[in-house]
KOLRO-198747 format. One record per residue: residue in three letters; x, y, z of N, C-alpha, C in turn. Coordinates in steps of 0.001 Angstrom, whole numbers, padded with zeros to 6 digits, always signed. Example, Ala and Ser with C-alpha at 12.3 -4.5 7.8 and 13.67 -1.06 7.14 Angstrom:
! KOLRO-198747
ALA+013190-005690+007800+012300-004500+007800+013200-003300+007800
SER+012850-002250+007080+013670-001060+007140+012900+000030+007870
//
This chain:
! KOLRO-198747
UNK+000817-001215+000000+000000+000000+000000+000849+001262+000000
UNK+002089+001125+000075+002866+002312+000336+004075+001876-000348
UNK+004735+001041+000059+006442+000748-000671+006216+000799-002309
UNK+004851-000133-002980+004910-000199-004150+004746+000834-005045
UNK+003344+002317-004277+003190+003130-005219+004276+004109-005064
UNK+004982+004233-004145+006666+005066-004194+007612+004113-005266
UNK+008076+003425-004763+008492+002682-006183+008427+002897-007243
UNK+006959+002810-007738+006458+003001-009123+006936+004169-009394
UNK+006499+005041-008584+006809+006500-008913+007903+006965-009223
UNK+009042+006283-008604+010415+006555-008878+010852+006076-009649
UNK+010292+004692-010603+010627+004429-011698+009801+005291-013061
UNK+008821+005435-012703+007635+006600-014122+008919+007868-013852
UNK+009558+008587-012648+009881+009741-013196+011013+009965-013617
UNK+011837+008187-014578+012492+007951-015777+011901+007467-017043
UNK+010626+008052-016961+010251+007105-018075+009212+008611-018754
UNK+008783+008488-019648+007416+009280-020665+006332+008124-020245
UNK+005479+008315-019792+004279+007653-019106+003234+008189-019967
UNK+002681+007130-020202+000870+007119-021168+000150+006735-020322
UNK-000838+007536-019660-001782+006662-018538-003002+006081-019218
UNK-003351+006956-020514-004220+006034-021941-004190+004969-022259
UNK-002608+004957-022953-002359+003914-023571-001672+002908-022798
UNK-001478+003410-021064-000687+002205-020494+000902+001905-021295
UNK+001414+002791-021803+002517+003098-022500+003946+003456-021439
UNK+004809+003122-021497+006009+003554-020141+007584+003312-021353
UNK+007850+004313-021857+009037+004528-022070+010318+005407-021432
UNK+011248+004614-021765+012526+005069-020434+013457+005994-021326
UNK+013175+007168-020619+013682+008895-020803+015243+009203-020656
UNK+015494+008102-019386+016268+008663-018346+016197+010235-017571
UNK+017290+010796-017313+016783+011973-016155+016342+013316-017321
UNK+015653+012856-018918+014964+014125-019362+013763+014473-018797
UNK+013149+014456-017981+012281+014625-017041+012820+015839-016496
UNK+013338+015189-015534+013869+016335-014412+014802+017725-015299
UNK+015649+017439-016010+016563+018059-016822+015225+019086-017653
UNK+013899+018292-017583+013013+019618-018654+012477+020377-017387
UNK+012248+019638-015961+011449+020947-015217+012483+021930-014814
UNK+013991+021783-014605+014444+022502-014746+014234+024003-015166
UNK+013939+023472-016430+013891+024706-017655+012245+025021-018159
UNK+011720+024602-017404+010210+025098-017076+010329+026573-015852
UNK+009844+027692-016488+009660+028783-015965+008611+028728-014753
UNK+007575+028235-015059+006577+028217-014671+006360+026819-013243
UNK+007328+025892-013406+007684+025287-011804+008553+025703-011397
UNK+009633+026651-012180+010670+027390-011165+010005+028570-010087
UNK+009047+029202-010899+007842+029987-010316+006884+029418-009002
UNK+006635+028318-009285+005558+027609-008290+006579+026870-007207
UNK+007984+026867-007471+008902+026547-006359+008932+027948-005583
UNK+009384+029133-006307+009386+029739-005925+008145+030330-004401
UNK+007051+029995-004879+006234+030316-004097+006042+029099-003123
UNK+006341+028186-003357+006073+027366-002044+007180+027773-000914
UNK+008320+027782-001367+009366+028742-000277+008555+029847+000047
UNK+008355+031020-000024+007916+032094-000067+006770+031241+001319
UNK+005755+030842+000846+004567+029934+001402+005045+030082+002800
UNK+005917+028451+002684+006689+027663+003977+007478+028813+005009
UNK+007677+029782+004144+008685+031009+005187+007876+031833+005897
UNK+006930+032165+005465+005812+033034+005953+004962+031639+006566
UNK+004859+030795+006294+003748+029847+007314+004338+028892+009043
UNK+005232+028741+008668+005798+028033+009432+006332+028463+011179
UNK+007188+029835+010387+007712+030314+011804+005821+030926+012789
UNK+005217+031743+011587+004122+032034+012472+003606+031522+013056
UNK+003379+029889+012712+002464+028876+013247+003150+028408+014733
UNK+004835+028643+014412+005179+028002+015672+005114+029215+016588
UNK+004882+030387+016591+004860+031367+017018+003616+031437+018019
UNK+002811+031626+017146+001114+031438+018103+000497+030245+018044
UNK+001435+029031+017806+000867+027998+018641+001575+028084+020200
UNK+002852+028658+020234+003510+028496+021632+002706+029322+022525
UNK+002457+030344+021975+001830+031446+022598+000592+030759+023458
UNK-000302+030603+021901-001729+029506+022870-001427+028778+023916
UNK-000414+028211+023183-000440+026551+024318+000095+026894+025647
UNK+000954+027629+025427+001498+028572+027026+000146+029228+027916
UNK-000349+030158+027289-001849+030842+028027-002378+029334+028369
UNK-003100+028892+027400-003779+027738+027782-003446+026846+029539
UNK-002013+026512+029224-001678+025886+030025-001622+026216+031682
UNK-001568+027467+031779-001555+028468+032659-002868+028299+033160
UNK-004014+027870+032766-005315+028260+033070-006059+027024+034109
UNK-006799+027631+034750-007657+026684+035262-008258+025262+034387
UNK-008489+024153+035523-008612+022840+034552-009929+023185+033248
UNK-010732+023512+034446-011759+023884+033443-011666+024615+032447
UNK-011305+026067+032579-011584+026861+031210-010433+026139+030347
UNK-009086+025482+030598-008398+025012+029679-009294+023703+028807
UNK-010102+023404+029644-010614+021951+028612-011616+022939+027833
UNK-012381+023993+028270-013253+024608+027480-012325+025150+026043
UNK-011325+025683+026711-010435+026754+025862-010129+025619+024607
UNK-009636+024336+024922-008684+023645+023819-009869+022966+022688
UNK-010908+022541+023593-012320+022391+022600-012498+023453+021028
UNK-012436+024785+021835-012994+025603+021273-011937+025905+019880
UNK-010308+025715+020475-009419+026105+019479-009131+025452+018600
UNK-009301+023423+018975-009203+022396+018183-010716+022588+016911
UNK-011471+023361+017246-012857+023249+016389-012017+023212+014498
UNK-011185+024366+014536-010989+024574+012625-010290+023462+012569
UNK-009646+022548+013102-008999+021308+012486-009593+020107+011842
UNK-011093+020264+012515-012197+019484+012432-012579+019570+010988
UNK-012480+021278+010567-013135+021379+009337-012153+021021+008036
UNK-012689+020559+006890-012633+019966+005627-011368+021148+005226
UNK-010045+020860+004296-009036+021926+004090-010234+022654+002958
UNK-010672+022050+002027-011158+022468+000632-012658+023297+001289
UNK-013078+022966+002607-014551+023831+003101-013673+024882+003418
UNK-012489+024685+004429-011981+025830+004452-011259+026977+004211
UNK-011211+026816+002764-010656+027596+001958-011958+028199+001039
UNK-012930+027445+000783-014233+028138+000284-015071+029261+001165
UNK-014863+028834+002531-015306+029723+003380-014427+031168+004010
UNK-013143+030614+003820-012466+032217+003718-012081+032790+002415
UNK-012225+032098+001678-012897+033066+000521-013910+033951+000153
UNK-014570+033162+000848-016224+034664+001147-015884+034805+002031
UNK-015253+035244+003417-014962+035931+004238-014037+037067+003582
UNK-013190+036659+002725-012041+037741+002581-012628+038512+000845
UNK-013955+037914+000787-014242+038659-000462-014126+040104-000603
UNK-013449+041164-001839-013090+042443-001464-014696+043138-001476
UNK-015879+042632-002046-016689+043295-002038-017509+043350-000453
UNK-017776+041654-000899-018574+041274-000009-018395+040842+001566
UNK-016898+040346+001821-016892+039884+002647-016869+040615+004254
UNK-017020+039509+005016-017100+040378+005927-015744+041297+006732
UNK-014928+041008+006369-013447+041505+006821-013732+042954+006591
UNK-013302+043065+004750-013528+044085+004499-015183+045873+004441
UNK-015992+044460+004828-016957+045593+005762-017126+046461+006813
UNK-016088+045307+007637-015715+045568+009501-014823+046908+008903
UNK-013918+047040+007817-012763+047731+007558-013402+049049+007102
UNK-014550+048775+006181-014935+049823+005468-015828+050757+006753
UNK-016153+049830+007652-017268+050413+008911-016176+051340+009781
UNK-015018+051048+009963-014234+051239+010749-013212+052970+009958
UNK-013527+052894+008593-013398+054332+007674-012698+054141+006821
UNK-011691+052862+006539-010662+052937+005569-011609+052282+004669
UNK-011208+053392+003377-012100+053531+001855-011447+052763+001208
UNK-010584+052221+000838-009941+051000-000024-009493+050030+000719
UNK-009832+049214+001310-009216+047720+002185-008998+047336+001258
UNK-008080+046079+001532-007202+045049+000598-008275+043925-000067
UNK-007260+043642-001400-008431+043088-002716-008040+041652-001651
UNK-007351+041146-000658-007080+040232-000536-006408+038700-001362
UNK-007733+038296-001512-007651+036795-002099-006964+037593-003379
UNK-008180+038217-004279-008505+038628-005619-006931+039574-005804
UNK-006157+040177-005485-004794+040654-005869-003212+039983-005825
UNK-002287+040086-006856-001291+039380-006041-000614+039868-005108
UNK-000472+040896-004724+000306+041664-003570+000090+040779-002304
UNK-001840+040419-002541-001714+040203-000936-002489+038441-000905
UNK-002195+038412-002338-003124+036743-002518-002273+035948-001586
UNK-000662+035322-001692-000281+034605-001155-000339+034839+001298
UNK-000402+036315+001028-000369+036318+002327-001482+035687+002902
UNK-002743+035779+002019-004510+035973+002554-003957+034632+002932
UNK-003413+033507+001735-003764+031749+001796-002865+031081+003051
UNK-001713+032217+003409-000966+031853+004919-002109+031935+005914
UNK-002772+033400+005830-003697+033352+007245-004720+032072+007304
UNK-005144+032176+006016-006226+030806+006150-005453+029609+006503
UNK-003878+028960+005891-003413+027675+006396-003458+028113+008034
UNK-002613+029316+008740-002321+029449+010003-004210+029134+010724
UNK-005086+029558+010333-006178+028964+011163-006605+027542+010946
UNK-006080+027094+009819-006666+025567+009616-005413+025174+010630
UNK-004249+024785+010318-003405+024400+011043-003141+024513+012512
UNK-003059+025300+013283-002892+026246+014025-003226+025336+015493
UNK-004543+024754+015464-005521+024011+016515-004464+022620+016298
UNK-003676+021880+015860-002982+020649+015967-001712+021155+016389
UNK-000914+021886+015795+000216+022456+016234+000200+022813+017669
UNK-000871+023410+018358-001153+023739+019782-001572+022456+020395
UNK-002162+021537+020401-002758+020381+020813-001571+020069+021442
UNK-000115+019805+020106+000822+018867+020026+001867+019461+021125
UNK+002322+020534+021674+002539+021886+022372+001908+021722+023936
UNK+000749+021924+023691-000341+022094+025306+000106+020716+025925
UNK+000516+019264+025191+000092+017950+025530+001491+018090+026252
UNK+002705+018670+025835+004116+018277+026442+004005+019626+027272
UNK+003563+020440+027637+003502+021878+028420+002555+020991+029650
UNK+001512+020195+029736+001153+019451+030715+002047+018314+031911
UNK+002719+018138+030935+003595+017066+031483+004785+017302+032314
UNK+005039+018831+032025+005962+019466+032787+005721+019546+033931
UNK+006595+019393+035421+006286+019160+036594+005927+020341+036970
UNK+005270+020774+037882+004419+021880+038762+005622+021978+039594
UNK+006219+020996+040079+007373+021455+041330+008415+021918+040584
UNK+009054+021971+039573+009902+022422+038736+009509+024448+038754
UNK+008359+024328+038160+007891+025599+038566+007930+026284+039796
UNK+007422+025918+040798+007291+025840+041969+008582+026407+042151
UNK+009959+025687+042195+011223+025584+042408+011932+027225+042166
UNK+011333+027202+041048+011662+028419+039658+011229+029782+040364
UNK+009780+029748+040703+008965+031082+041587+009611+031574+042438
UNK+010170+030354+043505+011000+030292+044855+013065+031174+044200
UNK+013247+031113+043393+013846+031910+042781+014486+032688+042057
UNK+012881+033737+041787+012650+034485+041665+012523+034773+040174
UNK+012490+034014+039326+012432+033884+037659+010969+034883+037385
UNK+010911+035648+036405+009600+036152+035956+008928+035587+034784
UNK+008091+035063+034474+007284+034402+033874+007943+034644+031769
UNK+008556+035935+031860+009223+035725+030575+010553+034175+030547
UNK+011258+034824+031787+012386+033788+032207+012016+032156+032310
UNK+010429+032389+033113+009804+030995+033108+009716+030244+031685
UNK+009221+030909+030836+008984+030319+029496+010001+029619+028602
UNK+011330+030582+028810+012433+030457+027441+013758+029505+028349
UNK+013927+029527+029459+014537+029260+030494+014124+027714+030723
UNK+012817+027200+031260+012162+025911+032111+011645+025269+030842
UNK+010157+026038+029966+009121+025472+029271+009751+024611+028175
UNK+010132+025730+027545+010692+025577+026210+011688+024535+025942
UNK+013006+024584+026722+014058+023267+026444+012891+022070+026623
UNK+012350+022262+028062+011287+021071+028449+010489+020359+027374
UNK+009979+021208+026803+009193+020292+025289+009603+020384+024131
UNK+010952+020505+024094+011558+020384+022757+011185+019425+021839
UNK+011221+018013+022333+010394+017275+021547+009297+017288+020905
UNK+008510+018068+021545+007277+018328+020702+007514+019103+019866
UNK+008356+020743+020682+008370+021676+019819+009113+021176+018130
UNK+009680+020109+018110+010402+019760+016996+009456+018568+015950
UNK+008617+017913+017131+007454+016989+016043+006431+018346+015364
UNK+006401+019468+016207+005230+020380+015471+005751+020934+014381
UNK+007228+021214+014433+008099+021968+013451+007792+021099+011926
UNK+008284+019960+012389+008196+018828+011716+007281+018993+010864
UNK+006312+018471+011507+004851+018155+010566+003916+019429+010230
UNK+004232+020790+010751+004192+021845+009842+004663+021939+008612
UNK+006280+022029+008532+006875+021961+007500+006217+021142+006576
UNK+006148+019358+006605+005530+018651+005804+004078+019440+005102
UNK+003308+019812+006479+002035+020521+005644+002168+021422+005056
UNK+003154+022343+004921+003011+023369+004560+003709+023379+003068
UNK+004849+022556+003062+005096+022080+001384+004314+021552+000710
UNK+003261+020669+001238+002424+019766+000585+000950+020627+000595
UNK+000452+021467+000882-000404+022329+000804-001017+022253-000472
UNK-002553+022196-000645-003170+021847-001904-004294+022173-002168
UNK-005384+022006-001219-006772+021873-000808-007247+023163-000510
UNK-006523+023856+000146-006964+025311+000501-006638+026220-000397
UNK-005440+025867-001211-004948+027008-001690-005941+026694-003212
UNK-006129+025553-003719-006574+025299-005162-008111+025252-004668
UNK-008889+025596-003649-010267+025696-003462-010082+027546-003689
UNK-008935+028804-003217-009169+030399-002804-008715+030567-004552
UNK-007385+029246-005223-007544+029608-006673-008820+029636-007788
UNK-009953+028813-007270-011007+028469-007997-012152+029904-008024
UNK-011698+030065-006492-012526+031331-005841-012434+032156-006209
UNK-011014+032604-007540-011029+034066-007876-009655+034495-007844
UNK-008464+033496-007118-007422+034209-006434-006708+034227-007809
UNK-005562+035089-008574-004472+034990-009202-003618+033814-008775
UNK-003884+032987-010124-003184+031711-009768-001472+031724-009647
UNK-001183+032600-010615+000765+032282-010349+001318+032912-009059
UNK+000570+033945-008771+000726+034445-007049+000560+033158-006160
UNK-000129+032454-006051-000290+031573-005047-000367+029662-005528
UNK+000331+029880-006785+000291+028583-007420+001525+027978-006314
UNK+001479+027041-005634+002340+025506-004960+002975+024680-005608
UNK+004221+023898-005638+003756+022835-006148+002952+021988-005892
UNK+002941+021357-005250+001536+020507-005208+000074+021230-006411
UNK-000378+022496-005711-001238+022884-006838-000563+023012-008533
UNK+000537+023276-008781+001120+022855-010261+001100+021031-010765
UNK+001477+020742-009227+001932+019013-009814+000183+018753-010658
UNK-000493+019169-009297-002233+018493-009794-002931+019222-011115
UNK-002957+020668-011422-003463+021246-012005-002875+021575-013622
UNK-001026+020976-013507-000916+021735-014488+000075+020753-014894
UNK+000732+019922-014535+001271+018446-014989+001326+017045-014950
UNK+000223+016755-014219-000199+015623-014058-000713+014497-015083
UNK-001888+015310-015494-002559+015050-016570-001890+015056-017823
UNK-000851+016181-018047+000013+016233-019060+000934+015330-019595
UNK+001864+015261-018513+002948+014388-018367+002949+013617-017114
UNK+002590+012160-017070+002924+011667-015871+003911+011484-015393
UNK+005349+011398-016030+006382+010911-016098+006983+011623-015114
UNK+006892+013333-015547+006939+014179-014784+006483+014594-013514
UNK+005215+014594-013422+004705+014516-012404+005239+013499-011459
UNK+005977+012310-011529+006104+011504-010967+007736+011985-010659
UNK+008435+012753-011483+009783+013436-010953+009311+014653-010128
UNK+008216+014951-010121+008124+016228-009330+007897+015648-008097
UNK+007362+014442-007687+006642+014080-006683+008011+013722-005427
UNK+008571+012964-006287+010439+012148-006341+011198+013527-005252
UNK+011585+014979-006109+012155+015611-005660+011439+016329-004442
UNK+009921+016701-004608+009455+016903-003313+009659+015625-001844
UNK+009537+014561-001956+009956+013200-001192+011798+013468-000827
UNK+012067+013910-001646+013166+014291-001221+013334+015170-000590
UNK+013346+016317-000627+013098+017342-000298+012708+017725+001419
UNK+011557+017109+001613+011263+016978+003214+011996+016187+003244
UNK+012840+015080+003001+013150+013769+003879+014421+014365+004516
UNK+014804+015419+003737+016340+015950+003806+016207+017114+005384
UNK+014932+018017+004769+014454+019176+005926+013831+018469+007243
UNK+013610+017340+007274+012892+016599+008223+014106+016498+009087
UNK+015551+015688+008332+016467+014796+008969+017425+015777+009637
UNK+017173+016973+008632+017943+018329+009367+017313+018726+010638
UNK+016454+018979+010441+015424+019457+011960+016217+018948+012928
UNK+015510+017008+012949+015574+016033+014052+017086+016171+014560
UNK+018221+016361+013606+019496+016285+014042+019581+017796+014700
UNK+019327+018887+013855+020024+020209+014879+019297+020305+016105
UNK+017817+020501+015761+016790+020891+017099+016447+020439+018124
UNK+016771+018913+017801+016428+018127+019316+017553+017988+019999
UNK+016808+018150+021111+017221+018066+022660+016858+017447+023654
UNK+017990+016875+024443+017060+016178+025526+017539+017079+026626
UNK+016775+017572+027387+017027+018316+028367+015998+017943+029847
UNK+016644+017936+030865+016414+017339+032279+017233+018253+033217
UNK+016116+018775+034110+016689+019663+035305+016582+018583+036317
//
C-alpha cells in the first residue's frame, strides 16, 4: 500500500508515461533536466518557499503562545479553551478555503466591511490581488493548522512538573524567564514533532490554496507545487509529475532529517 506506489513513482519519473495507452518509455533523467527549464515550476517553487517562510515560523509562534496561556489556566476553562481552538482542524481543508474566501471577499466579505465600517475607503483586494493573494492563503493555512500544532505543544507543556515551577517562583524567575529558560528546552520534543509536521504541511499544501484559486485568487501568485503538480502536470505528463513528486519526497526527507538532528534536545533539570 505504500512501498509499491513510491516505487512506481520513482521508476515513471524515468520514463514518458501514457496513462491512456498504459505506455512507459525510459527517458532517463529528461524529465527532471526539462522541469528545470520550465519557468513556470521554477515559479511555483518559488512560491512554495515564499509559502513555507511566511507559514511556518508564524504557526510556531502562536501555537507556543496559545499553548502557554492555555496551560496556565484553570482545569476547566483550559478543557473549554482547547475544545474551542481544536474546532478549525475538524473542518474539511477544501470547506476551508471556500469559506475564507467569502470571508475575505473584497466586495462582499465580511473583513472588508468591519474595515470599510471602521473608515478605511480602499481595504485590501485580498484573495482577488497578487500583492496580498499569497499572504490571505498563509492566514487561512495558520487557522486551519494552528488548533494541531497547539494540541501537540499544550500535551508536552502538561507534562511538565508543577514542582519544577514551583522551584523556579522560589527563585525568583519572571514568567518571561519561566517560558524560554524551564518550558521551552522542556518540550523540545514536541516543539520539533510540530516543526516537523508543519513543514511537511506546509510544502504539501493543496486543498486550501486550489479551493481560494477556484474562488477568484491569481493563480501564479499563489500557485504551490503541489497545486502545479495536480493542475498543471499531471494530466500532461505523468512521467513528470512523478519526478516532481520524487524531488518533493526528497526534499522533506532531507528538511525533516535536518530538523531532528540540529533541534532536538534532551534536556532534564
Amino acid at each position: 500500500m505504500f512501498l509499491y506506489p513510491l516505487l512506481l513513482c520513482f521508476v515513471n519519473s524515468f520514463a514518458k508515461v501514457s496513462i491512456i495507452l498504459g505506455s512507459r518509455t525510459f527517458i532517463g533523467l529528461r524529465n527532471y533536466s526539462n522541469l528545470i527549464k520550465r519557468a513556470d515550476f521554477i515559479l511555483a517553487v518559488k512560491v512554495t518557499i515564499k509559502y513555507v517562510v511566511m507559514l511556518v515560523p508564524a504557526l510556531m509562534v502562536i501555537a507556543l503562545w496559545v499553548a502557554n496561556t492555555v496551560s496556565r489556566m484553570k482545569s476547566k476553562a483550559a478543557g473549554i479553551s482547547t475544545t474551542v481552538i481544536f474546532l478549525p482542524f475538524m473542518v474539511a481543508m477544501i470547506s476551508a478555503g471556500i469559506i475564507w474566501d467569502w470571508v475575505l471577499d473584497p466586495n462582499f466579505g465580511i473583513v472588508n466591511t468591519l474595515l470599510r465600517t471602521l473608515g478605511l475607503t480602499q481595504p485590501p483586494g485580498w484573495l482577488r490581488v497578487s500583492e496580498t493573494a499569497l499572504i490571505s492563503a498563509v492566514i487561512i493555512s495558520i487557522w486551519i493548522r494552528c488548533p494541531f500544532s497547539i494540541m501537540i505543544l499544550y500535551g508536552g507543556m502538561k507534562n511538565v512538573s508543577e514542582e519544577l515551577y514551583e522551584a523556579a517562583e522560589l527563585d525568583g524567575i519572571n514568567s518571561f524567564q519561566r517560558f524560554f529558560k524551564l518550558t521551552l528546552p522542556l518540550i523540545n520534543p514536541q516543539v520539533v514533532l510540530a516543526l516537523t509536521l508543519d513543514m511537511i504541511f506546509a510544502f504539501r499544501a493543496f486543498d486550501q490554496i486550489y479551493a481560494v484559486i477556484n474562488g477568484g485568487a491569481p493563480a501564479p501568485a499563489v500557485r504551490t507545487v503541489m497545486v502545479y503538480l495536480i493542475s498543471n502536470v499531471f494530466t500532461e505528463n505523468y512521467g513528470m509529475a512523478s519526478a516532481i513528486t520524487v524531488l518533493m519526497l526528497l526534499s522533506l526527507f532531507v528538511i525533516s532529517l535536518l530538523q531532528q538532528t540540529l533541534l532536538k534536545r534532551v534536556v532534564e533539570y
